[in-house]
N, C-alpha and C positions, 0 to 999 in steps of 0.2 A: 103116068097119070093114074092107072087102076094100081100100083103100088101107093101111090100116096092116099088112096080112100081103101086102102086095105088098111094100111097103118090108122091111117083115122078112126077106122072104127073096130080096128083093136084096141087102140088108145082111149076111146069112150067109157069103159067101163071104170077104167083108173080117173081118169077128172070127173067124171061125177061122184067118186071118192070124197075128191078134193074141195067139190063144191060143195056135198052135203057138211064137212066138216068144217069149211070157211063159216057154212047157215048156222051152223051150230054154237060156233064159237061166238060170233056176232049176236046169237039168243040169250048165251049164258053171260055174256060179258058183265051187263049190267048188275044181275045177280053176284057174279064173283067180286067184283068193285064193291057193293054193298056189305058184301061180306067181308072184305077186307076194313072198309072202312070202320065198321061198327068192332073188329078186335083190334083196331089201332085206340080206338075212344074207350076201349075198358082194361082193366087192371084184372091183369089172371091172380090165383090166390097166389101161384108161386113170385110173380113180382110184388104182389106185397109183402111176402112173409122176405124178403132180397131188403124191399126200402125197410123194415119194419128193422132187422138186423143190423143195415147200416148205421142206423138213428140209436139205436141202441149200444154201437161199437162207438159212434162220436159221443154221445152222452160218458160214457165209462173213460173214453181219453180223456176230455174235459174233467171228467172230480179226479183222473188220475193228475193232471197238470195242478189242480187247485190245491191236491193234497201236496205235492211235491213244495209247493211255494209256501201253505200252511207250514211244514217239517223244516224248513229254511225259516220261516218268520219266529217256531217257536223255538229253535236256536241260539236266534237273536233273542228274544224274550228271557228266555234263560240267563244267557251274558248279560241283563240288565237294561236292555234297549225296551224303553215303553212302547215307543212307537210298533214296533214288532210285535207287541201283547197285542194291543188292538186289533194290527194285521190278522193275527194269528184269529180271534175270536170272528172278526169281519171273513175270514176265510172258513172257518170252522159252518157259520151260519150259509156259507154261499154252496157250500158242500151239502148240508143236510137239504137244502132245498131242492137241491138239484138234483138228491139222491131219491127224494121223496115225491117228487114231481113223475106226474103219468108222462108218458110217454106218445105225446099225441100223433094223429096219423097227418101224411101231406096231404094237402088239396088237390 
């Protein structure tokens, strides 16, 4: 018996360790939660400058595909295929827009 309330209150000083640290963690929680939340809802520079690159990498594949079909249609144009002239100028026009076109941001 005098061994187990020796042990006890050796052991006192370590759980009220435990417990001031439980109080603590149960104070901040709300704060750390708000705080997580509010950098889930905003966009750091370096993720925009990430989406802003993408957009700008798919933009340049897309006039590289349009040029590719453009250099094919005027081929054909050359050979004497009217329909390929057309292609070729409807493709010419879809490039300059899209070359010329800002580059908007996501929502």
């Amino acid at each position: 018996m005098r061994r187990a309330i020796i042990l006890l209150c050796l052991s006192m000083p370590l759980l009220g360790g435990c417990v001031a640290r439980a109080a603590l963690d149960a104070v901040t929680a709300p704060v750390r939660a708000a705080g997580q939340v509010a950098d889930w809802a905003t966009t750091s520079q370096d993720e925009a400058d990430r989406a802003l690159g993408r957009r700008v990498r798919e933009r340049d594949a897309e006039i590289g595909r349009l040029e590719r079909r453009r250099e094919r249609a005027a081929r054909d144009c050359a050979g004497g295929d009217a329909d390929a002239c057309a292609t070729e100028q409807a493709l010419n026009a879809q490039i300059a827009d899209l070359a010329s076109a800002p580059i908007a941001p996501e929502d």
